[in-house]
C-alpha angles and dihedrals in degrees: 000000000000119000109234105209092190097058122148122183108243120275090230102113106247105238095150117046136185125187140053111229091354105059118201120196098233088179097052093048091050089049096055098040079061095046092049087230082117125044124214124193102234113229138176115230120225094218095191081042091043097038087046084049100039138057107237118200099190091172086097104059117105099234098202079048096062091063095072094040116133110224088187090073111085116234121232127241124184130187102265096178120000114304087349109103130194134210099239104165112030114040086133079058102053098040081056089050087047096055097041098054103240122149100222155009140201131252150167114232125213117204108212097257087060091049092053091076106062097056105130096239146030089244091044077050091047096049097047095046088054094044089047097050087046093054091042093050085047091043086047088045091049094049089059 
């Protein structure tokens, strides 16, 4: 992944956050997957396949608040480490899929070079962008 030295966060005002050290814009992407100024590849989740590949702490889910989730909105998954993604915006979703016994849901998928872009400032960026380019020369290491 290419620095650029010339990053700004988005102007979007960050009212939904993911992350812990590392801190992703989750309104600004949505923004923008609505705005069409980012594209998303559009995928269909597995949920049996997903919940058998992922951890899910469910602890965290507000249960009175699963009764008004909309299933019709697609969650969001971004490439946390190289070829592994992440729901970052729709746990609630998918905990609501999964109760009610459905196969699948719809989501749009980030690759890791999207998601650069909605860290919340230039050092989180820089970081990333080092940390990125450090997994994908191992990966690269570990496919010879």
């Amino acid at each position: 992944m290419k620095l650029n030295k010339n990053f700004e966060p988005s102007p979007i005002p960050a009212e939904e956050v993911y992350g812990g050290f590392l801190q992703f814009n989750i309104s600004a992407i949505i923004s923008d997957i609505s705005s069409k100024k980012l594209i998303a590849q559009q995928k269909r989740i597995y949920l049996k396949q997903w919940f058998e590949e992922h951890s899910a702490d469910f602890s965290v889910i507000n249960k009175k608040h699963l009764k008004s989730v909309d299933l019709s909105t697609p969650v969001i998954q971004a490439e946390m480490r190289i070829n592994r993604y992440e729901i970052i915006d729709g746990n609630h979703r998918m905990k609501k899929a999964l109760d009610d016994g459905r196969t699948y849901i719809n989501s749009y998928q980030i690759s890791g070079e999207q998601l650069a872009n909605y860290l919340l400032n230039k050092e989180q960026y820089e970081s990333y962008v080092r940390y990125w380019n450090e997994k994908i020369e191992n990966y690269i290491e570990d496919m010879v």
